[in-house]
N, C-alpha and C positions, 0 to 999 in steps of 0.2 A: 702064205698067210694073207699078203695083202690082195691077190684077187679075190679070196674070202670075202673081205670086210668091203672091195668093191660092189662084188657079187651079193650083198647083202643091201648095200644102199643103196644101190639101182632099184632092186626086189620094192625095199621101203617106198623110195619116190613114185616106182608104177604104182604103187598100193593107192600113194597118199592122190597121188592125180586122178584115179579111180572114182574114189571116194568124193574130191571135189565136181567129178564131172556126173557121181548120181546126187549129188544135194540137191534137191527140188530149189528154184531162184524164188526168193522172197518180192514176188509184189510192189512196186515202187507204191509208196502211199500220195492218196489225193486228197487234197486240203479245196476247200471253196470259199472264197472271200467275195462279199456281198457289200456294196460301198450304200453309203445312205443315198437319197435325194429325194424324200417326199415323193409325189405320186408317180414322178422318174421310175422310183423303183420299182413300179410294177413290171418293168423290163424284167425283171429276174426271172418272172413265172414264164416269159416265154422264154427265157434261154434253159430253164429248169427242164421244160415241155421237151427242149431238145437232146439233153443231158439225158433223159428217163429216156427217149424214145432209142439211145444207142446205148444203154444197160451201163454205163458208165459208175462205177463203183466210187464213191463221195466218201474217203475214210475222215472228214473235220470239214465242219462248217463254223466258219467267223464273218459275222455282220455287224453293223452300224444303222443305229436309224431305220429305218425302213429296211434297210439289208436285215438287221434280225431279224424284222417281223416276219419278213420272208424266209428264211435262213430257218428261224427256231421251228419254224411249222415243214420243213421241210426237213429237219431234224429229227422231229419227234413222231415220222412217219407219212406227212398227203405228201402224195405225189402233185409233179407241175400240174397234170392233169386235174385235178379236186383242187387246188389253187386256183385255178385260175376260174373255173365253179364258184367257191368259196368268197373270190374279189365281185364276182357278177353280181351277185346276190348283196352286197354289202351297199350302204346307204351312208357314204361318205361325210354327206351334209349331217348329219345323226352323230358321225363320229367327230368328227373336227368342232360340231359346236355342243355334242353332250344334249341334243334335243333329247328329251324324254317323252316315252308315249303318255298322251294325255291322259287316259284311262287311270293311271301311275299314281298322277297328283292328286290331291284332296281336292274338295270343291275349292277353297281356299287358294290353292296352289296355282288353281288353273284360273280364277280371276285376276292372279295377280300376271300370269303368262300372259295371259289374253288383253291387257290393259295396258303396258308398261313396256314403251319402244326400248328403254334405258335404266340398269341396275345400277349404279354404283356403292360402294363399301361406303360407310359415314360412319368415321370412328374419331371422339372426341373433338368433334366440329371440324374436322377437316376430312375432304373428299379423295376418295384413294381410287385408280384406277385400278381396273380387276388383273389379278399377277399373270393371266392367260384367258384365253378364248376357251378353251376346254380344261376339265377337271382330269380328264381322260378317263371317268365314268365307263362308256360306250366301248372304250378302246382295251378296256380291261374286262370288261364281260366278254364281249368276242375271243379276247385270248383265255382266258378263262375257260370257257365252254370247249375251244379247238383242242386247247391241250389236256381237257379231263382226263382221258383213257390213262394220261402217262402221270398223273397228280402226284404220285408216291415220289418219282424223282426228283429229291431237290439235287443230287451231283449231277450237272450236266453233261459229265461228259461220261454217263451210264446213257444217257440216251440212244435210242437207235441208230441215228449219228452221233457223233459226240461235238460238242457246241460250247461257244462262246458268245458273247457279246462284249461292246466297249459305250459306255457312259463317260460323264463328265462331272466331276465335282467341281459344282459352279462356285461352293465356299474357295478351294484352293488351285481351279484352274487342272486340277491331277485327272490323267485317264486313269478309267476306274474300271478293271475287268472283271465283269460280271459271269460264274463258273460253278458258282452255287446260289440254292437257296431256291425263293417262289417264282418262277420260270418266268410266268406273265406278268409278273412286276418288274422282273428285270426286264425283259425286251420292253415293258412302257418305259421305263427308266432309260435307256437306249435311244428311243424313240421321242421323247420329250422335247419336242422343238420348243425354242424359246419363245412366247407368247404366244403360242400355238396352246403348248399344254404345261400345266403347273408341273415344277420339280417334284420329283417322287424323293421320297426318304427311305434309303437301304443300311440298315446297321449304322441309321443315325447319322448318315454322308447325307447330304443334300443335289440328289443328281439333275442330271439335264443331255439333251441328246448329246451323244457319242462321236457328232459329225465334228463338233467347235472343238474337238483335241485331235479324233483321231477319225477318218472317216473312210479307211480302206487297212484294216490292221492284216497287212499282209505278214509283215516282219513276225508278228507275236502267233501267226498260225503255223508260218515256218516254222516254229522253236517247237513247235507240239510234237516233229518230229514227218512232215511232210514232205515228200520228195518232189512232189509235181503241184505246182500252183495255178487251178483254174480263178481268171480272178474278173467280176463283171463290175464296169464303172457307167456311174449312171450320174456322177457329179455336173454340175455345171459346168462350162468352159466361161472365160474371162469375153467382157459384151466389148465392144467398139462405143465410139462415140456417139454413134446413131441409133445403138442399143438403150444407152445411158439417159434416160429421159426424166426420168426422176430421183426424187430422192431417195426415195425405197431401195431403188437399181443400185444408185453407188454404195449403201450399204451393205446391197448384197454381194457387188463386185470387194469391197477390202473382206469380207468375213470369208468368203473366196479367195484372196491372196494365196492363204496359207496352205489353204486344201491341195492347188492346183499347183502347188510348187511341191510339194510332198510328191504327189502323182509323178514328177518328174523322173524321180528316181525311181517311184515303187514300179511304175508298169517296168523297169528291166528288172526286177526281181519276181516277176509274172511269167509261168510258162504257158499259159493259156488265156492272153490278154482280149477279153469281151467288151468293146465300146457301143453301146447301140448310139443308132441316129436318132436321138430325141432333142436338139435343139428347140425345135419348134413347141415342145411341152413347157410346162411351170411343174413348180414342186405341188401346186394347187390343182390340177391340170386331173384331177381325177373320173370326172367324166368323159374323158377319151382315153381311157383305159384299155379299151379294145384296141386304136392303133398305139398306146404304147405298149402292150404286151405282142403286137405282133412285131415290132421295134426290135425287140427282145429278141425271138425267134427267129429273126432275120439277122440281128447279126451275131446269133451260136450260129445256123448254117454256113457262115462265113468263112469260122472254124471246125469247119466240119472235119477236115480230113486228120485236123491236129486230135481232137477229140475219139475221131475213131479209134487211134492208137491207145489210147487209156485203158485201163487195166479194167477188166467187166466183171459185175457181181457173178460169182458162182448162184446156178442154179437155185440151190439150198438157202441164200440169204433173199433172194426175190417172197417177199413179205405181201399179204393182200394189202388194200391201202386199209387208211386208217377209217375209223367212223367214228362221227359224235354220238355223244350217248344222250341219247332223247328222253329218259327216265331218271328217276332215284331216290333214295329213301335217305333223309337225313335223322340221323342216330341222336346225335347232341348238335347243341351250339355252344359255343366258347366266344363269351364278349369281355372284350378288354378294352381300355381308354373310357368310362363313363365318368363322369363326375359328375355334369347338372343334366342328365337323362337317366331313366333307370334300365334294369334288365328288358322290363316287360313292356316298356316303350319301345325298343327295339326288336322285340320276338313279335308284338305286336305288327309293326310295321313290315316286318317279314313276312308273315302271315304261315308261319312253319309250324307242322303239327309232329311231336315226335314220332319217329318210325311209319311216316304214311305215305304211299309211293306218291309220286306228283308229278309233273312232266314238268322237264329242263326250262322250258318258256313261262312255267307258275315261278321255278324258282328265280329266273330271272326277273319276273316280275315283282317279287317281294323284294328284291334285291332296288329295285326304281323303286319303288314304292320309301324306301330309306332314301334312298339318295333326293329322289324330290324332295322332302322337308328341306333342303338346303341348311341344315342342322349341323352339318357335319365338311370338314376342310378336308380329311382324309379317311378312306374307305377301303382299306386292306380285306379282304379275303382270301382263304385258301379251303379245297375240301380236301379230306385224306380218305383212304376206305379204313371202313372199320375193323373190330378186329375181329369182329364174323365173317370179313369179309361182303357182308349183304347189302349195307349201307354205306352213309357216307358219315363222315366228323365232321360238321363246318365250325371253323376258328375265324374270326373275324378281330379285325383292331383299328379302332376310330379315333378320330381324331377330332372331337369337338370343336365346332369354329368360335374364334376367338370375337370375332364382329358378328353382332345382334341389329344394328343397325344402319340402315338402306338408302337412302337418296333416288328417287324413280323420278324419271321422266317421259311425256308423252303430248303427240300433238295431235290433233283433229280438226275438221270439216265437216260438216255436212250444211243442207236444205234449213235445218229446223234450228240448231245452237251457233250457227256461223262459224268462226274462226276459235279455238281453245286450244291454251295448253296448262297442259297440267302437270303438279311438282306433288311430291308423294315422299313423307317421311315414313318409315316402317320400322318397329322395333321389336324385336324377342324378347321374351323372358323379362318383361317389365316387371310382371309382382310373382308372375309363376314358371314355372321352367318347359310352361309349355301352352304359351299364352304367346299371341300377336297382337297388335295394334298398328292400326294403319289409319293415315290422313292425306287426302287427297285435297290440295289446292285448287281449283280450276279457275283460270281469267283468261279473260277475252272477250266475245260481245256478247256474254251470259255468264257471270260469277259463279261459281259454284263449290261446294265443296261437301267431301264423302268424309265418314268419321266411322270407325269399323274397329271391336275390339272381341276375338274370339278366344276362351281360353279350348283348345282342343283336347278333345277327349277319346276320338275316335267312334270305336262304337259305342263305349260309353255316354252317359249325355255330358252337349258343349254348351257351354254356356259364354250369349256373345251379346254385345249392345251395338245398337246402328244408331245413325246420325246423317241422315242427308238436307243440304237445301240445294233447290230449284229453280232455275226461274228461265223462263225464255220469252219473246215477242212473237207476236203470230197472228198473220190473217185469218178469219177461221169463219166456217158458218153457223149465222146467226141462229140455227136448230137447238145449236146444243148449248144455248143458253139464256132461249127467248122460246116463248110456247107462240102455236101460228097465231092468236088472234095480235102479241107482242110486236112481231112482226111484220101483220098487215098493217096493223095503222102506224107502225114507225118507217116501212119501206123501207125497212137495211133485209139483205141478206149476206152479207158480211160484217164481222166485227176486226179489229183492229184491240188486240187484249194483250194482258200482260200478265203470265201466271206466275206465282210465285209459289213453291211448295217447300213445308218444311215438316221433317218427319220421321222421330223417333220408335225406337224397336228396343224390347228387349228380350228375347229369345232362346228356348231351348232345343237344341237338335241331336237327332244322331245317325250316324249310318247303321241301316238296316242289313246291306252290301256296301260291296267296294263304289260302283258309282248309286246307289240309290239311298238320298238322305229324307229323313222324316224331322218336321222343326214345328213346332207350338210358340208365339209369344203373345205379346200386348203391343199396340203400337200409339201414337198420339201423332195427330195430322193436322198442321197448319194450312191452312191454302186459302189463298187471295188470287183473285182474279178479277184486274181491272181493267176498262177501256176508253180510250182516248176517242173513243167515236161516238158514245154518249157521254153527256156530265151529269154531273149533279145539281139538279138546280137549287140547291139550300145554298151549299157549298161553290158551286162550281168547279169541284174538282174532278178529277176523273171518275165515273161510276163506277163501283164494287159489285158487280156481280157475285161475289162470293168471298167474305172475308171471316173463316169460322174453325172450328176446335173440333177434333172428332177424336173421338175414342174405340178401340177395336180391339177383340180378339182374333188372331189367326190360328189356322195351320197350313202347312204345304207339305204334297209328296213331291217329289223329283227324283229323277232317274234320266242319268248323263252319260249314253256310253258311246257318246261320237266323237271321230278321233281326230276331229277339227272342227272347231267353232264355228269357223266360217266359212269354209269350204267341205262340209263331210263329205268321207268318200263308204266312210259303213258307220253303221252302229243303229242305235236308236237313242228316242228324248221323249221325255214326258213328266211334266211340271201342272201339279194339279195345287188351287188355292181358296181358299175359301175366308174370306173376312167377314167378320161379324160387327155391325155397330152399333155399339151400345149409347152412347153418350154424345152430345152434338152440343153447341153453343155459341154463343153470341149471334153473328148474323142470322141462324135458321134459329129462332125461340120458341117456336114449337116441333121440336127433335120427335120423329119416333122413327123406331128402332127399322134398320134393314141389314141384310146381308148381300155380300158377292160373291158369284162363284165364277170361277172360270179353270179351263185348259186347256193346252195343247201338247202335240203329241207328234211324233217325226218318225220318220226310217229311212235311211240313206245306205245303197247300195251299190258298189261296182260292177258293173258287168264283164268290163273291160279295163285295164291299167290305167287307161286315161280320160274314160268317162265313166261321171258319176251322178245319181239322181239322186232328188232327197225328195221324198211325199209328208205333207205337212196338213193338220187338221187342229182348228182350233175353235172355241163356243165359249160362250157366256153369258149370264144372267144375273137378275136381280130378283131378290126376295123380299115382300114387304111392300115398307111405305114407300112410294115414287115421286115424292115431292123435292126430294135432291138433284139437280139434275149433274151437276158438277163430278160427280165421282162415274156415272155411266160410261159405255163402253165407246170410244170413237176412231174409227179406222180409215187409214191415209199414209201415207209416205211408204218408208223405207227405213230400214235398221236392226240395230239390236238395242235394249236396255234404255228405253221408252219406259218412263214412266205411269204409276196408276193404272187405268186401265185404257193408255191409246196401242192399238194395236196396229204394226205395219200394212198397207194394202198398197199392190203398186197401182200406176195407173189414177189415183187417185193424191191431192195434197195431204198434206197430216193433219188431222184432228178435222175430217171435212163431212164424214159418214156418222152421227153421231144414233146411240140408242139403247135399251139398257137390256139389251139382247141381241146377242149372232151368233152366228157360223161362218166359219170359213175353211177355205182347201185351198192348196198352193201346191207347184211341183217346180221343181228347179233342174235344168240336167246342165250340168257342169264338165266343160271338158277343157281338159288340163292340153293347150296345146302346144307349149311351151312350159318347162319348171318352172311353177310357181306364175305363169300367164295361165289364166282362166277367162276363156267366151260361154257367157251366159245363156241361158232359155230359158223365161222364169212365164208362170202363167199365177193368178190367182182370182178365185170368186169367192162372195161373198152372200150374204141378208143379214142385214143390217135395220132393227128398229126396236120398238118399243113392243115388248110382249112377245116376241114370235113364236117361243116354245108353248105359247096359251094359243094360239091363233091357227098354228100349225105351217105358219110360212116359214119357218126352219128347214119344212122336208119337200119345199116346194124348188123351183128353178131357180136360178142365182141370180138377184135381183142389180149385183154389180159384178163387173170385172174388170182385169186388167192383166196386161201382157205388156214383156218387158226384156231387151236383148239387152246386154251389160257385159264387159271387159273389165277384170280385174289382175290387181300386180299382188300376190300375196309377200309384201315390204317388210322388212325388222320392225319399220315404224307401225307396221298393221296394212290392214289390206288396201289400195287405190283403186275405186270403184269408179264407173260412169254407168247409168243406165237410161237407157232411153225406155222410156214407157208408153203406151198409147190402150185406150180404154175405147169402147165401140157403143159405149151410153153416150159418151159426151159426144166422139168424135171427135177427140183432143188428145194430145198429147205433149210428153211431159219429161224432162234429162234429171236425175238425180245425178249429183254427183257427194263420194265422201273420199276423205284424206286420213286414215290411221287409224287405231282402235279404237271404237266404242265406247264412253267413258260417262 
């Protein structure tokens, strides 16, 4: 019996060891953890470049910071390869400060861009610093758009990889791991460095980047169940004393303390520990992105032999890459949070028609088109497909901004207004919920001030009132305000004047298009112009060349689609005006009636990334009685938003060409030879006189010109201009120099 029961359990155990030795071995699993570090991080894409190039199978990815960013898009399908494509193309400076394209803004929007070195919040008389540099606008469209294809997934870890991310709730200090929900909002939420970009709000937590709790979650990827831990660090190391230079630094060294002692322990819970040599980088450091990603790349080959061992995708799971979808059709829209905007303010703004295909770049651009109003403190979107399948759902959830009112600041230089700075109150929603009002202060060696009240209507009509006064000192010749017999017996060719302008609007306009506005008003014009070079012999006081009341009708068309004020590099401009004058008094007491016309008209184009031309053509005339001479046409200096009708000419001083007709041509080629450093080549001619379009010297040779080499710094404060001029009538020449926006 008992060899039996021997003879049986032997049998058993050959069976059972059989059976163990055909069980196919289970795969070790591979987890990938991605450490934050700002532009550091673009190391990942080149160690990602080397992971794809040996088919290495990634069963979990976990990031921080910039670790998701990289992390969740290589999750949800681009390979290193199309990353590091993807980084190429991306305009950093766009994302870190939420520049929006000009085209975007209203006309409104984009004077106040163009004007205002300095925003700040002004809420119940005191002045707030802004909560961040970015809204993270910019940073939430880009992920937006990359992760379309896969929009249905809110579970993370359905994804092609399966993913996390790690936040911070700055309310209680708590890591906050991020595993469902709107994919792109989490990795902003992640990603939210502090001052960098505002807290995002998730299920009503208040988050912030993922770096200040946890910023290498290697432990919490472990637990998903990983057996091999590839793990890439891109954090800072701790600076020396001769590192330490500022205050900034020691900041950044204690908020570092904590990171770099965690590290301590995590890299021996690392089986595949990735350190690139980026010392010599900043977290800012994104325009050498090229050697930090090869950084990257260089130290996975390091780990090369460790990595070859890794478990390899089967055939069957090697996926094509991913692609953005350039098209689509939005089915509905779903708007939530309105309270003082309506529906159709915001579809308005959107520019969404239902069910009509559009390309991804329109809808991004309604998408700016909302966000420019700065109306808004938070700006949630997500699309879903619909349930045809054919379109898309868009759900949107705003956050109306709580501060209506703005504090601006701005400084300027030039030739013709000398030294100003100016202070600027702005307020929303004063009587209507879609109404601005703005006042511009100016002081320095010319007072001034703008008074600007628009209710906006869009393409509807807007109805807005103006308010400016003027005044500046200036040599000027004696033409354009003395007739020649004036002149021969007094022997001046220069006066020595002083204008003052003050001058009411009230106004109807509307967009016709996105940049082309059409406006009708009425206007009432003060203007005095006195000189210290003749007197008065009753009085003795300075003489009044010109102290009188005019009354006008206008209109103007315009059309603005250049994508910089002051440097275009495409687009076109075309600003046509025409004032009517009906009513004149006091100094002129026999008034009859004239009109002005004038235009011009631009086109600016690149040929190349870093140079740019812009062609310019402008004309004007007078109709009627010519007994005024104070409002005709005079050309000279340099600038933008010159009043009346002096128009810039270089080569020549301001207000020195005077007559109540010209022409003129300008070409500028601009090249950008340094970010944001611009070396000039400016040319321009003119004819300049009284009658030319009767005479026919309009279509004749160019009776002036000028030519002018100029260096500019495109500044936060506005552009820093020098130009050197030289004109071949006179033989002379001539240094403009301006300091900051135009005002």
């Amino acid at each position: 019996m008992k060899p039996i029961i021997l003879t049986l359990i032997l049998l058993a155990c050959i069976s059972a060891k059989a059976q163990i030795e055909n069980t196919p071995k289970t795969a070790p699993k591979v987890g990938l953890v991605l450490s934050g570090g700002g532009a550091k991080g673009l190391a990942h894409i080149g160690v990602l470049k080397v992971i794809d190039s040996l088919g290495v199978k990634v069963d979990y990815v976990a990031g921080t910071s910039m670790g998701a960013i990289i992390g969740s898009l290589y999750a949800v399908g681009y390979t290193g390869k199309q990353l590091d494509s993807v980084f190429h193309e991306v305009d950093f400076d766009n994302i870190l400060n939420d520049n929006l394209p000009r085209k975007v803004k209203s006309f409104h929007e984009r004077e106040n861009a163009e004007r205002y070195a300095v925003k700040l919040p002004f809420n119940k008389f005191k002045i707030n610093l802004p909560s961040a540099l970015s809204r993270g606008h910019n940073t939430y469209n880009l992920l937006s758009k990359l992760m379309l294809p896969l929009c249905e997934t809110e579970d993370f870890s359905k994804l092609p990889i399966p993913f996390f991310c790690v936040a911070t709730n700055v309310e209680t200090g708590d890591e906050v791991y991020l595993e469902k929900g709107n994919l792109p909002l989490s990795v902003l939420a992640s990603a939210a460095l502090p001052s960098v970009f505002k807290p995002v709000f998730i299920n009503d937590e208040m988050l912030i980047d993922g770096g200040v709790t946890n910023n290498y979650p290697v432990d919490e990827l472990r637990a998903k169940g990983m057996d091999i831990i590839i793990g890439v660090d891109v954090q800072d190391g701790l600076m020396d004393r001769k590192e330490l230079t500022s205050g900034l630094d020691v900041l950044l060294q204690i908020n570092n303390f904590r990171t770099i002692n965690d590290m301590k322990s995590k890299v021996g819970k690392t089986d595949v520990y990735i350190k690139p040599n980026i010392k010599d980088f900043t977290v800012v450091s994104f325009d050498e992105g090229n050697n930090i990603i090869t950084a990257g790349n260089e130290a996975a080959l390091q780990q090369l032999e460790a990595l070859k061992d890794l478990p390899k995708k089967p055939q069957a799971l090697i996926s094509k890459p991913l692609k953005c979808i350039d098209s689509l059709v939005i089915n509905s829209v779903k708007i939530e949070g309105l309270t003082n905007y309506t529906r159709s303010y915001v579809t308005g703004k959107l520019k969404l028609k239902s069910k009509e295909k559009i390309s991804y770049n329109q809808f991004e651009n309604g998408l700016n088109n909302l966000e420019a109003t700065n109306n808004f403190d938070g700006f949630e979107y997500n699309l879903k497909k619909a349930d045809d399948n054919i379109g898309y759902n868009l759900s949107t959830k705003l956050k109306e901004s709580q501060v209506n009112t703005f504090l601006k600041l701005g400084v300027h230089f030039d030739n013709l207004y000398k030294s100003a700075a100016l202070i600027n109150l702005t307020k929303k929603r004063l009587l209507f919920n879609n109404d601005v009002v703005s006042f511009d202060f100016i002081v320095g060696d010319n007072v001034r001030y703008n008074f600007d009240y628009l209710i906006d209507k869009g393409f509807y009509w807007s109805v807005g009132l103006k308010s400016r006064y003027n005044q500046f000192k200036k040599a000027i010749g004696a033409q354009l305000l003395l007739d020649d017999d004036e002149i021969s017996s007094s022997g001046l060719n220069n006066l020595n004047v002083k204008l003052k302008d003050f001058t009411s609007q009230f106004y109807l306009q509307t967009l016709v298009y996105r940049d082309l506005t059409f406006g009708v008003g009425a206007e009432h014009k003060r203007l005095e112009i006195t000189s210290e070079t003749i007197t008065d012999e009753a009085s003795e006081e300075d003489f009044h060349f010109e102290n009188s009341d005019y009354f006008s009708l206008f209109g103007h068309l315009k059309l603005d689609s250049y994508d910089n004020k002051y440097f275009p590099k495409k687009g076109v401009y075309f600003n046509g005006d025409l004032h009517v004058y009906l009513f004149g008094s006091s100094f002129i007491q026999e008034f009859e009636n004239f009109s002005i016309a004038k235009a011009d008209i631009g086109y600016a184009f690149s040929p190349t990334k870093y140079l740019a031309f812009n062609f310019k053509a402008q004309g004007g005339f007078k109709i009627g009685s010519d007994a005024i001479k104070t409002l005709d046409f005079a050309l000279g200096g340099y600038g933008n938003n010159l009043i009346n009708n002096f128009t810039p000419f270089l080569g020549y001083d301001f207000i020195s060409l005077p007559g109540n007709s010209f022409v003129k041509s300008a070409v500028t080629a601009d090249f950008e030879v340094f970010k944001k450093h611009h070396i000039t080549l400016e040319g321009n001619w003119a004819n300049v006189e009284d009658n030319i379009f009767e005479t026919g010297e309009w279509f004749t040779a160019p009776d002036y010109s000028g030519y002018a080499i100029g260096y500019a710094i495109d500044s936060f404060l506005g552009p820093l201009q020098a130009k050197y001029s030289y004109t071949p009538e006179l033989g002379e020449s001539m240094w403009y120099f301006s300091i900051g926006f135009w005002f």
